[in-house]
C-alpha positions as CSV (number, residue, x, y, z in Angstrom):
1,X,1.5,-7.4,7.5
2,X,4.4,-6.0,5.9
3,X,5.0,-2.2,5.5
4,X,6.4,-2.3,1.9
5,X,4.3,-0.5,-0.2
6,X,4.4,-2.4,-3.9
7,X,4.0,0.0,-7.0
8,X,4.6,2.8,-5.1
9,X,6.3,5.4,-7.9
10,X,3.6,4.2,-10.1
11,X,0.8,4.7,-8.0
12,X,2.1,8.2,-7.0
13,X,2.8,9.1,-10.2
14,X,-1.1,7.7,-11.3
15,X,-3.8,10.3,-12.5
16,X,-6.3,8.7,-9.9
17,X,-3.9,9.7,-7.1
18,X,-3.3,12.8,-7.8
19,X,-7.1,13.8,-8.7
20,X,-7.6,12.8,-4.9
21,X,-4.3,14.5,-4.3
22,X,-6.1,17.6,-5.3
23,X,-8.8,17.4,-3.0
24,X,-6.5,18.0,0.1
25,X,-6.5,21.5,0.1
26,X,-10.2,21.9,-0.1
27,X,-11.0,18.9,1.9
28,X,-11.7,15.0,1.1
29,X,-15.0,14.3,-0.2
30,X,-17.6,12.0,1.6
31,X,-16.7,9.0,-0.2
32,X,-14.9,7.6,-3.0
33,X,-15.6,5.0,-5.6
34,X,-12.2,3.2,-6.5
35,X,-12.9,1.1,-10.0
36,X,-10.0,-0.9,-10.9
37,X,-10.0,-5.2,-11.6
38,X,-6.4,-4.9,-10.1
39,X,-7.0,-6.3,-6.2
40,X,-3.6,-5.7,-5.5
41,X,-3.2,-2.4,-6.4
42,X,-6.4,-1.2,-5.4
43,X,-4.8,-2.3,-1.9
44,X,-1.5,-0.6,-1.8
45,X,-3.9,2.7,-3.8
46,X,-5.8,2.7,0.0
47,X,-2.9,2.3,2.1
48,X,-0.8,4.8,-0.6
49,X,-3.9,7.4,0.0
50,X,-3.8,7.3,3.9
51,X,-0.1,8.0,3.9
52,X,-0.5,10.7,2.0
53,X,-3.5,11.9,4.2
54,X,-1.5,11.4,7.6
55,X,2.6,12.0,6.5
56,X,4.5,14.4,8.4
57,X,5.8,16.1,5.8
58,X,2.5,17.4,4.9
59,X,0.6,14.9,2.6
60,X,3.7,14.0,0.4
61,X,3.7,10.4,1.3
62,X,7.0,10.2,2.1
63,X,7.1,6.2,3.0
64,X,9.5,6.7,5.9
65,X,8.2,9.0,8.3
66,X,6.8,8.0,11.8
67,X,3.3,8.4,10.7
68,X,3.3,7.0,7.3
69,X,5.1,3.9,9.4
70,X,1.7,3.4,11.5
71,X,0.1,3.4,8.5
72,X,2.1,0.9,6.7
73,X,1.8,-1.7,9.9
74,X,-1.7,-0.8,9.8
75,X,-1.4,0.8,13.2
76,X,-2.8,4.1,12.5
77,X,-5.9,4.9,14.6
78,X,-7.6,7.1,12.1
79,X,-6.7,4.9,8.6
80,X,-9.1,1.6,8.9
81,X,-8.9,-0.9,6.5
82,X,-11.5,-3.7,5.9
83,X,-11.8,-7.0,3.4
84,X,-8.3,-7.2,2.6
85,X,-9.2,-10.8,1.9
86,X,-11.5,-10.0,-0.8
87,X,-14.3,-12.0,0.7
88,X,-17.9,-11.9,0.1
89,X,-19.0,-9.1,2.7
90,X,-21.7,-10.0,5.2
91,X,-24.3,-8.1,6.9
92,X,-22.4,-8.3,10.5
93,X,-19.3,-7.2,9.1
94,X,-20.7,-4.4,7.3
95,X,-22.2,-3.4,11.0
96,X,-18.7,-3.5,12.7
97,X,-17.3,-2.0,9.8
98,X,-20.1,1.0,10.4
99,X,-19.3,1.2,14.0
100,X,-15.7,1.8,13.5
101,X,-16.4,4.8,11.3
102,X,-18.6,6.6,14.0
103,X,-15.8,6.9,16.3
104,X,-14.1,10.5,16.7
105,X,-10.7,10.8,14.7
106,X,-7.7,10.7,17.1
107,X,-5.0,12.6,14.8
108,X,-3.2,13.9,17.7
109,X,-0.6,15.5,15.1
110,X,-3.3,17.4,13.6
111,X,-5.8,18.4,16.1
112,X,-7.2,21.0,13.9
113,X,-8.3,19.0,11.1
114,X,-9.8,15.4,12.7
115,X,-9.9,13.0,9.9
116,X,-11.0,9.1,9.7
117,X,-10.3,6.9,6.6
118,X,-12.2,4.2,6.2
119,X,-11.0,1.8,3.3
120,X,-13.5,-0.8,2.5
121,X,-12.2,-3.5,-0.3
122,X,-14.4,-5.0,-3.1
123,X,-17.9,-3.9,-1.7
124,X,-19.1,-5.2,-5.2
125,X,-18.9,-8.9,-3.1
126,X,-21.4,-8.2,-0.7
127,X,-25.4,-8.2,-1.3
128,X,-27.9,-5.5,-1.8
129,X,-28.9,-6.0,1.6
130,X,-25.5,-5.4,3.4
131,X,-24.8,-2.6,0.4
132,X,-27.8,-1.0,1.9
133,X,-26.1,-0.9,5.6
134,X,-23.6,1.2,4.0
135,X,-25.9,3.4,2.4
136,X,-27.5,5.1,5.3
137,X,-24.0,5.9,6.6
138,X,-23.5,7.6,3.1
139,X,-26.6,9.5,3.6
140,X,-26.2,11.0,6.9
141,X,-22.3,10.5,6.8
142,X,-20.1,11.4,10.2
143,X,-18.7,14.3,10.5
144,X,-14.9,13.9,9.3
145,X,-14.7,10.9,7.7
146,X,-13.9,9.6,4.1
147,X,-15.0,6.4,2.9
148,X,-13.1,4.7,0.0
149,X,-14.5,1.8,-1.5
150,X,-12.9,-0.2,-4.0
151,X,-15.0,-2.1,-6.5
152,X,-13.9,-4.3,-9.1
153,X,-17.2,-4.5,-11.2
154,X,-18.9,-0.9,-11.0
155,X,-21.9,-2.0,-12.0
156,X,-22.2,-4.3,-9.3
157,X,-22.4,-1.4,-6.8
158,X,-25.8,0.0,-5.9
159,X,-26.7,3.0,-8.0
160,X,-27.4,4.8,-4.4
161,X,-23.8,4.4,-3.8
162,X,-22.1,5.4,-6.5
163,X,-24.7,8.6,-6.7
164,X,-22.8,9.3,-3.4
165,X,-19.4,9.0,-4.4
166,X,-16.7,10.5,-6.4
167,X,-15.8,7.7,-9.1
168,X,-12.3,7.4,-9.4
169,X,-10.6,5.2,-11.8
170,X,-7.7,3.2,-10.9
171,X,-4.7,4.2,-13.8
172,X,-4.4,1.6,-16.8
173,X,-0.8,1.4,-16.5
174,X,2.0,1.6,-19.5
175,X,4.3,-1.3,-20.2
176,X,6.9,1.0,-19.3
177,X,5.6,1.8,-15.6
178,X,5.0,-1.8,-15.1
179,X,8.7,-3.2,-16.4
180,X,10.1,-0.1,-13.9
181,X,8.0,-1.7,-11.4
182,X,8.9,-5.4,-11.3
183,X,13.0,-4.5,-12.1
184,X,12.2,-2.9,-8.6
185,X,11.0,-6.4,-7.1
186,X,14.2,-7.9,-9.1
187,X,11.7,-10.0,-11.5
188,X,14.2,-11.5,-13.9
189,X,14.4,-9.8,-17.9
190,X,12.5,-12.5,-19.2
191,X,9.8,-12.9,-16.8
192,X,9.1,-9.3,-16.4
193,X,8.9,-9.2,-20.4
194,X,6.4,-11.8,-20.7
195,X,4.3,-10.0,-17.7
196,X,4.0,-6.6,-19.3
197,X,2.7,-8.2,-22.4
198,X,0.0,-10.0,-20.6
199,X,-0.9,-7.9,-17.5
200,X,-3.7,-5.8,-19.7
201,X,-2.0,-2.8,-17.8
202,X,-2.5,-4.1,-14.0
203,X,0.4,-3.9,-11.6
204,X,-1.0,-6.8,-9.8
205,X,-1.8,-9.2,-12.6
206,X,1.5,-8.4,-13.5
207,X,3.7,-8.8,-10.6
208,X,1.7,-12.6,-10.2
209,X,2.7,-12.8,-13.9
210,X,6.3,-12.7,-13.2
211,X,6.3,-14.9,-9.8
212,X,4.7,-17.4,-10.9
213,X,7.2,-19.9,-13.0
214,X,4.5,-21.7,-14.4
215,X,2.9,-19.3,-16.7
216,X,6.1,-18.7,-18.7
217,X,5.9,-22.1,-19.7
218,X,2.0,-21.8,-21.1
219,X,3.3,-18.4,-22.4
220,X,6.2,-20.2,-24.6
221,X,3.4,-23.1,-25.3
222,X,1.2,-20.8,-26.9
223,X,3.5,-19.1,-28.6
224,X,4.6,-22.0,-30.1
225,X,1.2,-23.1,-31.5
226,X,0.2,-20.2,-32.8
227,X,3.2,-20.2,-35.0
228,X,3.5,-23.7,-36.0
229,X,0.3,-25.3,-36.0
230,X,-0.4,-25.0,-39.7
231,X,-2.1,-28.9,-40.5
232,X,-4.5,-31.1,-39.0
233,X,-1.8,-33.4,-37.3
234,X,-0.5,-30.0,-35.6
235,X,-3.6,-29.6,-34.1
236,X,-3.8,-33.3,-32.9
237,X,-0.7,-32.7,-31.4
238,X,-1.2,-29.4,-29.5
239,X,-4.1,-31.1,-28.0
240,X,-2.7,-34.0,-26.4
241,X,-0.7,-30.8,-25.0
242,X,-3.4,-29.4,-23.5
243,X,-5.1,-32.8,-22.3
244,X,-2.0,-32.4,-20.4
245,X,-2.3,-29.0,-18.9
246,X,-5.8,-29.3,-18.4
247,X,-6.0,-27.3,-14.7
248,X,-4.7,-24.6,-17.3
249,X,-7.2,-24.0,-19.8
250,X,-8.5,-20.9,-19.3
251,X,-5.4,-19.4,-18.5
252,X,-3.6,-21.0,-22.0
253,X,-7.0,-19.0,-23.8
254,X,-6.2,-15.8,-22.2
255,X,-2.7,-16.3,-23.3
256,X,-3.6,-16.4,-26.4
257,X,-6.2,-14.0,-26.6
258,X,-3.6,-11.2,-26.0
259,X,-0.9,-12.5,-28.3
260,X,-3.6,-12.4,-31.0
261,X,-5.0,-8.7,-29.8
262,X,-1.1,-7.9,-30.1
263,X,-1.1,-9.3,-33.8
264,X,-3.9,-7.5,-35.2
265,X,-1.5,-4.7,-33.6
266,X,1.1,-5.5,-35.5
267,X,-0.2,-6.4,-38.7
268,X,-1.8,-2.7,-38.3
269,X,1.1,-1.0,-37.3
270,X,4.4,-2.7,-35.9
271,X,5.5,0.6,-34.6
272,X,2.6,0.4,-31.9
273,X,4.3,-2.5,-29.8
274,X,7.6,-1.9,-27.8
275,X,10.7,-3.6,-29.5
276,X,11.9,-6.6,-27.3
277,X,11.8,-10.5,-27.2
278,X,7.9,-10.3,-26.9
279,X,7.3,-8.5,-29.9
280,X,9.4,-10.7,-31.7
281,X,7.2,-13.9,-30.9
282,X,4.2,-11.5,-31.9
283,X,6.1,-10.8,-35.5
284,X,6.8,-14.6,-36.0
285,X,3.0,-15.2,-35.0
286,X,1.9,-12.4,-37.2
287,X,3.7,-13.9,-40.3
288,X,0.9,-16.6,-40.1
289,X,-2.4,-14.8,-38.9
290,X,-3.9,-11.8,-41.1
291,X,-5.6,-9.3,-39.3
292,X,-9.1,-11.2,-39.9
293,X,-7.9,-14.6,-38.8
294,X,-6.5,-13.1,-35.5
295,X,-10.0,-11.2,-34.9
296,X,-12.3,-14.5,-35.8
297,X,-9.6,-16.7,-33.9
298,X,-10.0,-14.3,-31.1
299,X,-13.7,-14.9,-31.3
300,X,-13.4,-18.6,-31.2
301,X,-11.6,-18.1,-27.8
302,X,-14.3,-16.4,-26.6
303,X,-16.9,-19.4,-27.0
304,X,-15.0,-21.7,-25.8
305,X,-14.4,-19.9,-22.7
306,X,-17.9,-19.5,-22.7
307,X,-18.0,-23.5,-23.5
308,X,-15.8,-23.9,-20.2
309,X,-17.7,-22.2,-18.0
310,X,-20.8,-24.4,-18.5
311,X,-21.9,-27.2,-16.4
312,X,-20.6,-30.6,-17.2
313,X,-18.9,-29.4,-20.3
314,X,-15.8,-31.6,-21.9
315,X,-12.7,-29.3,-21.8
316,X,-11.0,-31.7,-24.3
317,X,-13.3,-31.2,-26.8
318,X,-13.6,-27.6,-25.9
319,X,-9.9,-27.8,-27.0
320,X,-10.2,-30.1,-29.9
321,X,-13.4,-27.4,-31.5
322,X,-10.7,-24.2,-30.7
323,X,-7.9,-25.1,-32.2
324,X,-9.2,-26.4,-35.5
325,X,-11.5,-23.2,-35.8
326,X,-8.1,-21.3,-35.4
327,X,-6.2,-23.7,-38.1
328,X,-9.6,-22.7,-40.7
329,X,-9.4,-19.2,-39.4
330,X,-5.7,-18.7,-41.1
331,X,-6.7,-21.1,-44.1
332,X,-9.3,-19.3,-45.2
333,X,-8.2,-15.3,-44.0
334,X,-4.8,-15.8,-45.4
């Protein structure tokens, strides 16, 4: 494991931080409730939270000291992390993951206040049953330790469970934060652009954004078809392109489905989007889409990923029905 912390400055500058922050000086809760669809954030939020519990220089999470070290080799004694894999959680994990939280705090730096994290990822994967396991230790919880679970779906968490917790949820970030962030990582101008528009405000979706080559590439391609498919033949055309790209198809529809969000933005109010090369492709878009033929388009995309997600379904045709409901869309709401 490595002991860089990604997002850091945003995650410490987040409102969900700081509202844990707070509890420091009257103590941590029982348990917290982490909401957030962002996996990778939601990890370095846990590992971000434990440095701050543990640092040396009295919970500023400095990142370099000795002890914020152990915790970023995951090497601490009393900062336990569990389902970094993001796997469905059984019941015999969810056991060993209970057993580790009734053992006594070490914190030999702090003898006076004995504290054990224990940082449980997506508990939303695991069943009823194994959610259940986790509830008694919620009941009757052990004295001096914090449980933080992070949940992508809240309402896939018992309602026991969340009664027990503090909810905390993860920051939706800015598209300034986010640029700041990946010019840290040395993303390239381009790629970083094209991730901030399409990370819906998630550090991780956008930093896989940026690394991944590929995307730019189905970026450009929808770009490109939103502005120039304007006949029948386009649209023959564009979908030979996606016959192509096929292993792509639901990642092409999201792509669009936030360059169309970003239009009706525009068309609204072009003062709302940051100048830069991405608003540009949303302005040339925009010069071809009204505000009601973005919205209905953007409810084509919606069925058809509905469309994809059923059995034995035919993704070309799929294609073929989207993209001439999206050509009638900007006839007919001109």
């Amino acid at each position: 494991m490595s002991e860089e912390l990604l997002f850091s400055n945003a995650l410490k500058s987040s409102k969900a931080f700081n509202l844990i922050k707070n509890d420091f000086s009257l103590g941590l809760g029982n348990a917290y409730l982490i909401i957030s669809q962002d996996d990778e954030a939601v990890q370095s939020f846990f590992r971000l939270i434990a440095c701050a519990v543990f640092c040396d220089q009295h919970h500023s999470a400095c990142l370099e000291c000795d002890t914020c070290l152990q915790v970023l080799h995951y090497n601490h004694p009393d900062a336990k992390f569990f389902n970094q894999e993001k796997n469905t959680i059984k019941a015999e994990s969810m056991r060993y993951f209970l057993e580790e939280s009734r053992k006594a705090p070490v914190n030999l730096k702090n003898e006076k206040e004995p504290h054990l994290l224990i940082f449980i990822e997506r508990l939303d994967l695991s069943s009823e049953k194994v959610m259940n396991f986790l509830l008694k230790s919620l009941e009757e919880p052990p004295a001096g330790v914090s449980f933080f679970l992070g949940t992508a779906n809240e309402s896939g968490v018992l309602e026991t469970i969340k009664s027990r917790c503090r909810k905390v949820y993860l920051d939706i970030f800015t598209d300034d934060v986010i640029l700041e962030e990946l010019k840290s990582l040395n993303v390239p101008e381009e790629s970083a652009e094209i991730a901030v528009a399409c990370a819906d405000g998630q550090l991780g979706k956008a930093r896989r954004i940026a690394m991944d080559e590929d995307y730019a590439k189905s970026y450009k391609l929808v770009v490109d078809l939103l502005t120039n498919m304007k006949k029948s033949s386009d649209v023959i055309f564009y979908s030979n392109i996606f016959e192509k790209r096929m292993d792509n198809n639901m990642e092409l529809l999201n792509i669009m489905s936030i360059l169309l969000r970003n239009v009706t933005v525009y068309n609204t109010d072009p003062f709302m989007l940051r100048d830069g090369p991405i608003k540009e492709d949303i302005k040339k878009i925009a010069a071809t889409f009204s505000v009601s033929a973005a919205e209905h388009s953007i409810l084509a995309i919606n069925d058809a990923k509905k469309k994809l997600y059923a059995p034995a379904c035919n993704p070309q045709a799929i294609a073929d029905y989207l993209l001439f409901s999206i050509l009638e869309a900007k006839h007919i709401w001109r």
